[in-house]
C-alpha positions as CSV (number, residue, x, y, z in Angstrom):
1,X,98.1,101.2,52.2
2,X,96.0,104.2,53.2
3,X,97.2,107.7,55.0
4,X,94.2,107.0,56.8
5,X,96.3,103.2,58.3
6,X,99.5,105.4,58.7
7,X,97.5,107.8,61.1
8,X,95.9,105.2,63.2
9,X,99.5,103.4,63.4
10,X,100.8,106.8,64.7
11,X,97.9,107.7,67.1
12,X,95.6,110.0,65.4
13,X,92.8,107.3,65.3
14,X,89.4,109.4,66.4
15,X,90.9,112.7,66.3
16,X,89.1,115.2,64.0
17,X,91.8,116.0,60.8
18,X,91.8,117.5,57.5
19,X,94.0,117.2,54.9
20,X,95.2,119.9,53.0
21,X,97.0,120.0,49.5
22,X,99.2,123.5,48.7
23,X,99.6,124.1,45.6
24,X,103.1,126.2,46.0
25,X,104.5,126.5,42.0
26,X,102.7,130.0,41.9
27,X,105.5,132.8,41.9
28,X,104.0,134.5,44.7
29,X,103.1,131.7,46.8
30,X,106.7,130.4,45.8
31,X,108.2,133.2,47.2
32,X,106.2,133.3,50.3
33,X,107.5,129.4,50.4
34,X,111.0,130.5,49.8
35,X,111.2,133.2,52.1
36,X,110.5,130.9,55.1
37,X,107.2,132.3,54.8
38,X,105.0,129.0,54.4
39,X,103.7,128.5,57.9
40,X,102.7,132.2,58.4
41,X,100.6,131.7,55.1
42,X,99.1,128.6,55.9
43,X,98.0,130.4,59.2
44,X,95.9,132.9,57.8
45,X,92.7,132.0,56.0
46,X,90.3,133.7,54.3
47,X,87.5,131.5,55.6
48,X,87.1,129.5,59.0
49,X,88.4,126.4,56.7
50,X,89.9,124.9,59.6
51,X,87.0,124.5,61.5
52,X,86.2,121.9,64.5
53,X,89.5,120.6,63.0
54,X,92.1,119.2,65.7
55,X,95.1,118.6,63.3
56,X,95.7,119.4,60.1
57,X,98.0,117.2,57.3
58,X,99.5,119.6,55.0
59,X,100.8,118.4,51.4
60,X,102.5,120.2,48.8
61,X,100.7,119.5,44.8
62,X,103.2,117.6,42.8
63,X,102.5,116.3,39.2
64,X,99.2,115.6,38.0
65,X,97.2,114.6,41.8
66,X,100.0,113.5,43.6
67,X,101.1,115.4,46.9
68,X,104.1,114.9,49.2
69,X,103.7,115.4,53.1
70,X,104.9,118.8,54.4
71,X,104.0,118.4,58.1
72,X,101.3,118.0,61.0
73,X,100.2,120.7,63.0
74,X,97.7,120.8,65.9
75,X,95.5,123.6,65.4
76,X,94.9,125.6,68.8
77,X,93.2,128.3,68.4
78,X,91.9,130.1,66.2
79,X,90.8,134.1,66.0
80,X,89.6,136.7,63.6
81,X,92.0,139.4,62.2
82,X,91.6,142.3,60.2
83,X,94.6,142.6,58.5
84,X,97.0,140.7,56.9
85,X,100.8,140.8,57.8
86,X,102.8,143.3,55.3
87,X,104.4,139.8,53.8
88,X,101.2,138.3,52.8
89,X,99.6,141.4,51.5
90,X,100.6,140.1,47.6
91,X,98.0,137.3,48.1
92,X,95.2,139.6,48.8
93,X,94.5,139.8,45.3
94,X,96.3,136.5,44.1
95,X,93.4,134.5,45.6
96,X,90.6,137.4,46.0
97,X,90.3,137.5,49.7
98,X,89.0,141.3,49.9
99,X,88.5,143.1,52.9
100,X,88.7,141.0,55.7
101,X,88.1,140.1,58.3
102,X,90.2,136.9,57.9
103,X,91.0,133.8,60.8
104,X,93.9,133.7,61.9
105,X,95.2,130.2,63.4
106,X,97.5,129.1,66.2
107,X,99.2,126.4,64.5
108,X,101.1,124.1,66.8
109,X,104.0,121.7,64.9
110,X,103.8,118.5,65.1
111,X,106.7,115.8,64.7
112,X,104.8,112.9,65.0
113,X,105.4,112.3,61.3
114,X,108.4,114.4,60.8
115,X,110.4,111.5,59.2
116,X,107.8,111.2,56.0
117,X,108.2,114.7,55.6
118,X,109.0,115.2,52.0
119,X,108.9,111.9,51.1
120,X,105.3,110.6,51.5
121,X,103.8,110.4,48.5
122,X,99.6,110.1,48.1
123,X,97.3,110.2,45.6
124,X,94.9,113.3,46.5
125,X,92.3,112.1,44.6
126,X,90.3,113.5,41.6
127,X,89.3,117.0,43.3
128,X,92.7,118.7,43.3
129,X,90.7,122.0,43.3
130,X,89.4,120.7,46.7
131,X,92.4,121.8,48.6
132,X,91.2,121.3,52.2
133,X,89.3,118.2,53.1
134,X,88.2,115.4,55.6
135,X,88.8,112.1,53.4
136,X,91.9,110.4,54.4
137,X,91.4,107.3,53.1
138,X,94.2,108.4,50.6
139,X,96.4,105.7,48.7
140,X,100.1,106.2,49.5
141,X,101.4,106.2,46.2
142,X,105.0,105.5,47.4
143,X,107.5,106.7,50.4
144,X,110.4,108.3,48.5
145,X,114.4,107.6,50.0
146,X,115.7,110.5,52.3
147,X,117.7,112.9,50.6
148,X,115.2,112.5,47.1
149,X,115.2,115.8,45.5
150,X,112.7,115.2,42.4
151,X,113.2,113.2,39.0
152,X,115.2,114.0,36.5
153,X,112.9,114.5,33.3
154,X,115.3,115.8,30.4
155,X,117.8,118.6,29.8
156,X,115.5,120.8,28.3
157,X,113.5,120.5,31.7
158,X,115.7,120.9,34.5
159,X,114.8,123.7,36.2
160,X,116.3,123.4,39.9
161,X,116.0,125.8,42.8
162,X,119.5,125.9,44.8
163,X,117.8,123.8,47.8
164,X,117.1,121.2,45.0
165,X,120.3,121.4,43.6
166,X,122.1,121.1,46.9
167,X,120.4,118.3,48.0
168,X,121.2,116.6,44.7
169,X,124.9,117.2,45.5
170,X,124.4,116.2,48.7
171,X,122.5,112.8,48.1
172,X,123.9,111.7,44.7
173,X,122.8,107.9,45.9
174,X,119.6,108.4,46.0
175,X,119.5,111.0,42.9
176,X,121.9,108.8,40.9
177,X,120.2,109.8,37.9
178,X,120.8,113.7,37.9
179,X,124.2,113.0,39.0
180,X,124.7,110.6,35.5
181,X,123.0,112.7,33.2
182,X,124.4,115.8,34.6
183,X,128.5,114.0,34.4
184,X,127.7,112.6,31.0
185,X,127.4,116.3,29.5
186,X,129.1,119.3,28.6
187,X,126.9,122.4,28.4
188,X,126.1,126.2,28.8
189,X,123.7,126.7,31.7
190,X,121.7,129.8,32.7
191,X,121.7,131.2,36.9
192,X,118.8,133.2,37.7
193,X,118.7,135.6,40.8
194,X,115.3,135.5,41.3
195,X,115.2,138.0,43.5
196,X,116.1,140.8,40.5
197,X,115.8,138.4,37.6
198,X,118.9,139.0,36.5
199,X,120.7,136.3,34.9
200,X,124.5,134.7,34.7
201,X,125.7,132.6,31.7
202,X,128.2,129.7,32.4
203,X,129.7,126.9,31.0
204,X,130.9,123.3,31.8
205,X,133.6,121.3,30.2
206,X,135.2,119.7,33.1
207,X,136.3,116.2,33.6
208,X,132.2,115.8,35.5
209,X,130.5,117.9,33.3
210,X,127.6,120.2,34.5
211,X,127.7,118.0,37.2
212,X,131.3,118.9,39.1
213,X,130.5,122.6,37.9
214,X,127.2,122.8,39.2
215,X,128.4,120.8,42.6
216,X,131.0,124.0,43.0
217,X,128.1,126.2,43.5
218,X,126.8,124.0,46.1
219,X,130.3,123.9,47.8
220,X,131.1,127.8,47.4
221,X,127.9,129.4,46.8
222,X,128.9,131.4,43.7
223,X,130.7,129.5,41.7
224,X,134.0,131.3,41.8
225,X,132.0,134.1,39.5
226,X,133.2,137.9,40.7
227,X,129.8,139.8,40.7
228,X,128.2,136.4,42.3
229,X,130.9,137.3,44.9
230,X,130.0,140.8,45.6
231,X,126.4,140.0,45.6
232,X,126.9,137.6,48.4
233,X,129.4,139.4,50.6
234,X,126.3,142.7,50.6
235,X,123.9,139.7,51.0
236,X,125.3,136.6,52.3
237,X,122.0,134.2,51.8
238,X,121.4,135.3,48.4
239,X,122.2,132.4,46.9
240,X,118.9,130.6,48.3
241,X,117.2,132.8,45.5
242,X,119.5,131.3,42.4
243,X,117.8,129.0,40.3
244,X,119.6,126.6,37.4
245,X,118.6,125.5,34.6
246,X,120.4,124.2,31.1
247,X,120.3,126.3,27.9
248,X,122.7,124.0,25.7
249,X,124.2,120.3,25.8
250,X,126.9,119.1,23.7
251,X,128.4,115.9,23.9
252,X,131.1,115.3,26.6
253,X,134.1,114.6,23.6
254,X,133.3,118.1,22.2
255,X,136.6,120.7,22.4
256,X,137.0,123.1,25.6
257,X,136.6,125.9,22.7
258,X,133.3,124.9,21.6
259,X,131.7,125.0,24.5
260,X,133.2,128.4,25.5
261,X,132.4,129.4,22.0
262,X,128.9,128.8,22.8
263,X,128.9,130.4,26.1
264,X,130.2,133.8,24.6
265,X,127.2,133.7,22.0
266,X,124.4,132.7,24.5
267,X,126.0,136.0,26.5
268,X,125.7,138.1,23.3
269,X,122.1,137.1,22.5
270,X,120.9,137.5,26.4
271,X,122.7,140.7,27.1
272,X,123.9,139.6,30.3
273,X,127.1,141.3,30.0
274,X,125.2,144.8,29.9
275,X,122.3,143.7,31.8
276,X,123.1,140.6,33.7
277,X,125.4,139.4,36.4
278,X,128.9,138.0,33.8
279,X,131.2,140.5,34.0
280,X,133.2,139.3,30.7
């Protein structure tokens, strides 16, 4: 099946579209993304790159040419501006936009397709640098479960925002895998506030492993840790900036002392006692 046959199935036969593929894994534009700020950046263009268009398909880049729906939005207008709002001033220079003027486009939402959101999977073709186009004779490369988060590759490359994480937690049926890999384990694990790079060394050597350790942060936010605590009571929705990833696995028959052993070492070699967010 074609995006193109999903489009006609949901009305959009004869309207004038283009589809366009985000790539979002840059820091700045991941922050923008992060920050709530990923419609007001796809509204501002440095060209008229939306023009004659009536809707727009937006994807986000995955692996290799793959892209995953984000939304539909009717464009209805569409104006010049001179400047940039303060929050997108970092991409001035990111993606060489100069001066202005720029277009600035009234983007209208729309839910026509709201429940592939996130889970639509196509194959953008062999131009990934072509970010904006007309083709949508696309192939749907697959229609991922509700509640999929993203696969689960090895230790050494989990890397998980705290959305990811909690929606992991929250759909362990459909991301069965994380949740075995992560039970199966003991570990040491690295939090990183992204917002000041500062970083937290834990460990896990529960009856669930990094799993029921990592699930406590989805269940209190901060893990129980004291200087995770007064972070969030000055900032209440830091936690959307932590990030988690695994610094060491050992095998889930290992002794409560080794593990904590290795937690106290990775904490001398990263500072994060002086310099970081433990606090012993």
């Amino acid at each position: 099946m074609l995006l193109a046959d999903i489009l006609q199935l949901e009305g959009f036969f004869n309207k004038n579209i283009k589809v366009v593929r985000h790539t979002t894994n840059r820091k700045e534009i991941k922050n923008l993304v992060d920050s709530g700020a990923f419609e007001l950046y796809q509204s501002y263009q440095k060209t008229d790159v939306f023009k004659d268009a009536e809707y727009i398909i937006t994807f986000k880049g995955m692996e290799g040419k793959k892209a995953v729906l984000q939304g539909v939005y009717k464009v209805n207008q569409v104006k010049e501006a001179t400047n940039l709002p303060e929050t997108l001033q970092p991409i001035i220079d990111l993606e060489n936009w100069g001066t202005g003027p720029y277009f600035m486009y009234d983007l209208i939402r729309d839910d026509t397709l709201a429940d592939l959101e996130e889970r639509l999977v196509i194959d953008w073709g062999g131009s990934t640098v072509s970010w904006c186009q007309k083709k949508i004779d696309k192939e749907i490369i697959e229609i991922l479960p509700r509640g999929y988060a993203k696969s689960f590759l090895s230790y050494e490359n989990v890397l998980l925002d705290f959305t990811e994480l909690e929606k992991i937690v929250q759909y362990p049926d459909v991301n069965k895998q994380w949740r075995t890999m992560l039970s199966n384990v003991y570990g040491v694990y690295l939090l990183l506030d992204t917002t000041t790079g500062q970083q937290y060394i834990g460990s896990a050597y529960g009856k669930e492993g990094l799993w029921g350790r990592w699930r406590n942060y989805i269940q209190t936010k901060h893990g129980g840790n004291k200087i995770l605590i007064e972070l969030l009571s000055d900032d209440p929705l830091r936690y959307k900036k932590f990030r988690f990833s695994i610094l060491n696995v050992v095998p889930n028959s290992s002794l409560r002392e080794e593990v904590i052993h290795l937690e106290q070492l990775t904490k001398e070699k990263l500072g994060t006692r002086v310099f970081g967010l433990n606090s012993n």
